[in-house]
NUTOR-75972 format. One line per 4 residues: number of its first residue (from 1); for each residue x, y, z of C-alpha. Coordinates in steps of 0.25 Angstrom, whole numbers, plus 2048, in hexadecimal, padded with zeros to 3 digits. Layout:
# NUTOR-75972
NUM = X Y Z  ...;
This chain:
# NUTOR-75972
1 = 7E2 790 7CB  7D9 79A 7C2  7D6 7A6 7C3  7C7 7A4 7C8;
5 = 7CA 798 7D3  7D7 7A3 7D7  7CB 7AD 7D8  7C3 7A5 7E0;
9 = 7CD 7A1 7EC  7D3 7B1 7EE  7C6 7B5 7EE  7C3 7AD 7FA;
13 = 7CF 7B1 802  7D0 7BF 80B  7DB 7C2 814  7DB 7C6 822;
17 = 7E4 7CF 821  7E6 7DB 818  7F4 7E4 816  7F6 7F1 80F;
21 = 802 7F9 80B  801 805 804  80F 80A 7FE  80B 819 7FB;
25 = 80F 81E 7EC  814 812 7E7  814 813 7D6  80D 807 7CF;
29 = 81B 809 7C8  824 806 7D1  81D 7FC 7D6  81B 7F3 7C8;
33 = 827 7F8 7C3  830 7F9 7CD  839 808 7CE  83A 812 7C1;
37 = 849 813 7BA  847 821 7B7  844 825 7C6  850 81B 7CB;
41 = 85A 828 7C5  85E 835 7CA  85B 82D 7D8  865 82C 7E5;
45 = 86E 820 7E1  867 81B 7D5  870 811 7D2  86D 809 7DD;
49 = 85D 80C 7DD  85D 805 7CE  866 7FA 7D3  85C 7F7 7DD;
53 = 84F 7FA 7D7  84F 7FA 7C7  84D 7EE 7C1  84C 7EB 7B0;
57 = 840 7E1 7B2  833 7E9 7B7  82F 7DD 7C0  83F 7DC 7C9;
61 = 83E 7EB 7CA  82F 7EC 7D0  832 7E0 7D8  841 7E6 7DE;
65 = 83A 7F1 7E2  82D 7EA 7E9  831 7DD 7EA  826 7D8 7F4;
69 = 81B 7DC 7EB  820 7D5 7DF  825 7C9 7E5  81B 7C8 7EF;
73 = 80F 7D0 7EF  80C 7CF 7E0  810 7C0 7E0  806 7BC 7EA;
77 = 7FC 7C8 7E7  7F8 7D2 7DD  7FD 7E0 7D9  7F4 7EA 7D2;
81 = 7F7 7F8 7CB  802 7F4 7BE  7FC 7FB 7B2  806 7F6 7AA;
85 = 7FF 7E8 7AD  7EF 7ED 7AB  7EE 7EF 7BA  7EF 7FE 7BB;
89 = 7EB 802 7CB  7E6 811 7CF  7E0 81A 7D7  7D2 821 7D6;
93 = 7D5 82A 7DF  7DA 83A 7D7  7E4 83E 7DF  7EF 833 7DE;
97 = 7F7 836 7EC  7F6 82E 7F9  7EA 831 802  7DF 831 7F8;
101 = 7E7 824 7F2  7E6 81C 800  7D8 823 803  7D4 819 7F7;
105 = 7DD 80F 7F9  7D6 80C 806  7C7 811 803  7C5 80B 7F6;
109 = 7C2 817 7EF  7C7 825 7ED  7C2 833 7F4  7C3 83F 7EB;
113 = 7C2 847 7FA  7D2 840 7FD  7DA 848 7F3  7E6 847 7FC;
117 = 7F0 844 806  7EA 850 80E  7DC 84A 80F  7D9 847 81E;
121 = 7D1 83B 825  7CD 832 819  7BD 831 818  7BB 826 814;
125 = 7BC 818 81B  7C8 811 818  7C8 801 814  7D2 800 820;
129 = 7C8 807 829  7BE 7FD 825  7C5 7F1 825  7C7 7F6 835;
133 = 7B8 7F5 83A  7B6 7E7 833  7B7 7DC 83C  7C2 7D5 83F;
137 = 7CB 7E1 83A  7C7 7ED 844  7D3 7F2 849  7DB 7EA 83E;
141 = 7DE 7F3 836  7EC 7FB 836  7F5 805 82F  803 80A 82E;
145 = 806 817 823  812 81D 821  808 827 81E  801 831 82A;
149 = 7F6 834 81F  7F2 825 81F  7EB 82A 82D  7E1 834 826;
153 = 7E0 829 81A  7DC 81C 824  7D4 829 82C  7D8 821 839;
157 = 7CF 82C 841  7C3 826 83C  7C8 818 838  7CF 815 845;
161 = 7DA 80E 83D  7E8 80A 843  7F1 814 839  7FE 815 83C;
165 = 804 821 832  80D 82B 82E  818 82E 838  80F 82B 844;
169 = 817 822 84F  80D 815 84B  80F 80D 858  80D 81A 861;
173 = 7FE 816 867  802 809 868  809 800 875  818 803 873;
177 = 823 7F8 871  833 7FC 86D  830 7F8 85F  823 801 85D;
181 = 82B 80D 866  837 80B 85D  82E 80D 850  825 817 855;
185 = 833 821 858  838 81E 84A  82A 824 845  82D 831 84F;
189 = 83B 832 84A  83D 82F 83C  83F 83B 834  832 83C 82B;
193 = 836 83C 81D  829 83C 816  820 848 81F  818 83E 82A;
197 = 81B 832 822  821 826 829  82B 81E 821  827 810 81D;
201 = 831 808 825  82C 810 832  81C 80C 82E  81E 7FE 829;
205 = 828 7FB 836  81B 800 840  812 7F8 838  81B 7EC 83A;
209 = 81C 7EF 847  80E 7F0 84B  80C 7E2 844  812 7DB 84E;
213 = 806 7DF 857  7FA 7E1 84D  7F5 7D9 844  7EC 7E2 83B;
217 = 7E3 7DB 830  7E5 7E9 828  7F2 7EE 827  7F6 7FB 81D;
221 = 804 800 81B  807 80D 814  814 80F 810  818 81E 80A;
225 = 826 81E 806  826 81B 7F8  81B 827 7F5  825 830 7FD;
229 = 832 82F 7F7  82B 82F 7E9  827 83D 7ED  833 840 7F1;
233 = 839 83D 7E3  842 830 7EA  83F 826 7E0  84A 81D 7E7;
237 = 844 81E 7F3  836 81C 7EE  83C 80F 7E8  843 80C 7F6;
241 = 837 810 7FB  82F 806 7F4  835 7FA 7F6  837 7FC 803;
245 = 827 7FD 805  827 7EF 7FE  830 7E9 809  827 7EF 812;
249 = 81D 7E9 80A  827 7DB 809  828 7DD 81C  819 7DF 81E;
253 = 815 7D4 817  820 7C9 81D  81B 7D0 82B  80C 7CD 828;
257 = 811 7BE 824  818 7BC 830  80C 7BE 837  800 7B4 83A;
261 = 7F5 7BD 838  7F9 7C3 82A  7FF 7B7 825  7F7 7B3 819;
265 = 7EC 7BA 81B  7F1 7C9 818  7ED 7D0 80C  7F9 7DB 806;
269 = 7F4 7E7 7FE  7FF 7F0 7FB  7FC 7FE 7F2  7FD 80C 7F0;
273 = 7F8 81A 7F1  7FA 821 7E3  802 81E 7D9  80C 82A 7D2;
277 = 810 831 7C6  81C 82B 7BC  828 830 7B6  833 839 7BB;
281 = 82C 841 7C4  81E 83C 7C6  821 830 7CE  825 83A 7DA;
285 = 815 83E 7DA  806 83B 7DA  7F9 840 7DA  7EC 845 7D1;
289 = 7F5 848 7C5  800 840 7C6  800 836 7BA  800 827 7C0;
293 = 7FF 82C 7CE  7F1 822 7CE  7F9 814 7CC  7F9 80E 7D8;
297 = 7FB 7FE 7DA  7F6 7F2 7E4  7FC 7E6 7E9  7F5 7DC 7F1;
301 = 7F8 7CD 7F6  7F1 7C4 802  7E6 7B9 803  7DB 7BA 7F7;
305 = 7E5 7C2 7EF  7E7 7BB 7E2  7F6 7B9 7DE  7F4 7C0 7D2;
309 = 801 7C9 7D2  803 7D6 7CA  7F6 7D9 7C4  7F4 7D8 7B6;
313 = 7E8 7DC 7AD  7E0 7E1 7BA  7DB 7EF 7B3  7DA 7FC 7BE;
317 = 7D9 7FA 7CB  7D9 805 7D5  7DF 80B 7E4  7D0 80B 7E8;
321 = 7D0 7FB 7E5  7DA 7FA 7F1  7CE 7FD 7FF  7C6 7F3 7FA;
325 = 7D1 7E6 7F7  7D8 7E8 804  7C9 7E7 80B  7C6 7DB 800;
329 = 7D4 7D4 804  7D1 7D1 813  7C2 7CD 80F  7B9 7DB 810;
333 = 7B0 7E3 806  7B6 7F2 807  7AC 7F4 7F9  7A0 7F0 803;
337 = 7A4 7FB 80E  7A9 805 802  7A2 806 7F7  7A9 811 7F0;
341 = 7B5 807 7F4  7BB 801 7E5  7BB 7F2 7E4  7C6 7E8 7E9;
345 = 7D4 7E7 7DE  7CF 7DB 7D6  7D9 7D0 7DC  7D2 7C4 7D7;
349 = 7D7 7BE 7CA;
């Protein structure tokens, strides 16, 4: 089949369904390269942390750490943001940290009045918002975040958007069961390790959870844990961190295959906030004036998304690309509604 004809029948396909997952601070590095030798030493049993993660050959040591992205998503979709390859991703935003980063993952563009994770109700009108008042999805669109800040960021207030974040019991408005009871104490009595941060295993099982009886045609998951032990100087546990959030990745989508209304039909956008810095020190940080700290990547696969795998050749593309792909994957015009909004990623042969 050539390119063109290729072209011609994606283009014509729009999913009912679109997912995103966010996994905050995750390096383009470690995510085309898989984990760094010189990080692995000084660390808490490093013996058994290379054994488990290093790998001679580039391709087996990204694909032990994140298996279901290379082997599934990237197989049967694309991913954007290897430099190495010609297809260099980065934010517009200046400040390289994560609210202004989700502030333009999810507008289109970036505010030069967000410079930080102490901004307070986000302005301007998500994609997500949006998406919410169009027919067929009002009252469709939800959110689980590890992250209490993703409140102010979605600006639920004003958007009225079902968020679940931070350390928040999730299923405390809702009718009670001994599942939801049972999660909702484990949110109440789990010693906070990262501020008001949930862990990922807590946000992702109340997501789960409220799956078996919602069935939103927008879904975003924000995961936070790799960003926090890479703060915290743990570059083990960063590595832990990250391949669990790609079995989280791996469980979310064989839960949405399982089910009749996502089966087939469900876009999957996974991406990140900000990128870091390199070398020795730098990986632990970002922000304005740490070098690398804007290389961010993308990952997408569903209905009308080219199988066209890692992304060769594709030239810059940019965080501020991502508002308007998720809106173009289930069949809307976010560039029409937003004109400051930057195009769709280029998916098309």
């Amino acid at each position: 089949m050539n390119a063109l004809l290729l072209a011609l029948l994606v283009a014509q396909v729009h999913a009912q369904n679109v997912v995103v997952v966010t996994i905050d601070g995750l390096r383009p590095r470690e995510v085309f390269t898989g984990g760094e030798r010189a990080l692995m030493r000084g660390v808490e049993s490093e013996d058994g942390l290379v054994e488990k993660y290093w790998r001679d050959d580039v391709n087996a040591r990204r694909e032990v750490l994140m298996p279901f992205l290379w082997t599934t998503l990237a197989r049967e979709g694309q991913v954007f943001g290897n430099a190495a390859l010609g297809s260099p991703m980065r934010v517009t935003n200046d400040f390289r940290c994560s609210y202004p980063g989700y502030a333009e993952l999810f507008t289109g563009f970036a505010d030069a009045r967000i410079t930080g994770n102490g901004f307070g109700e986000n302005p301007n009108v998500t994609v997500f918002e949006w998406l919410n008042q169009q027919p067929g999805f009002e009252g469709e669109v939800q959110a689980f975040a590890t992250w209490q800040t993703f409140d102010r960021i979605l600006n639920t207030r004003r958007s009225g958007l079902d968020v679940r974040a931070g350390l928040e019991p999730p299923f405390a408005n809702d009718v009670q069961s001994p599942t939801r009871a049972t999660i909702d104490a484990l949110f109440r009595t789990t010693t906070p390790l990262f501020g008001g941060n949930a862990l990922d295993a807590l946000t992702f099982t109340a997501l789960r959870e409220s799956l078996r009886t919602t069935r939103p045609r927008v879904l975003l998951l924000g995961l936070g844990e790799v960003d926090e032990w890479m703060h915290a100087g743990r570059y083990d546990l960063a590595l832990e961190a990250t391949r669990r959030s790609d079995a989280i990745l791996a469980e979310l989508w064989r839960t949405l295959m399982s089910m009749e209304e996502y089966r087939g039909t469900t876009t999957l956008i996974v991406t990140t906030d900000h990128g870091r810095g390199l070398g020795r020190k730098d990986w632990r940080h970002h922000g304005e004036d740490v070098r690398g700290a804007d290389e961010v990547w993308f990952a997408v696969m569903g209905p009308g998304i080219a199988p066209l795998g890692e992304r060769l050749d594709a030239g810059l593309t940019t965080q501020a690309q991502v508002a308007a792909t998720i809106a173009q994957s289930i069949g809307f015009d976010w560039n029409a509604e937003q004109p400051r909004a930057a195009k769709p990623l280029p998916l098309l042969p």
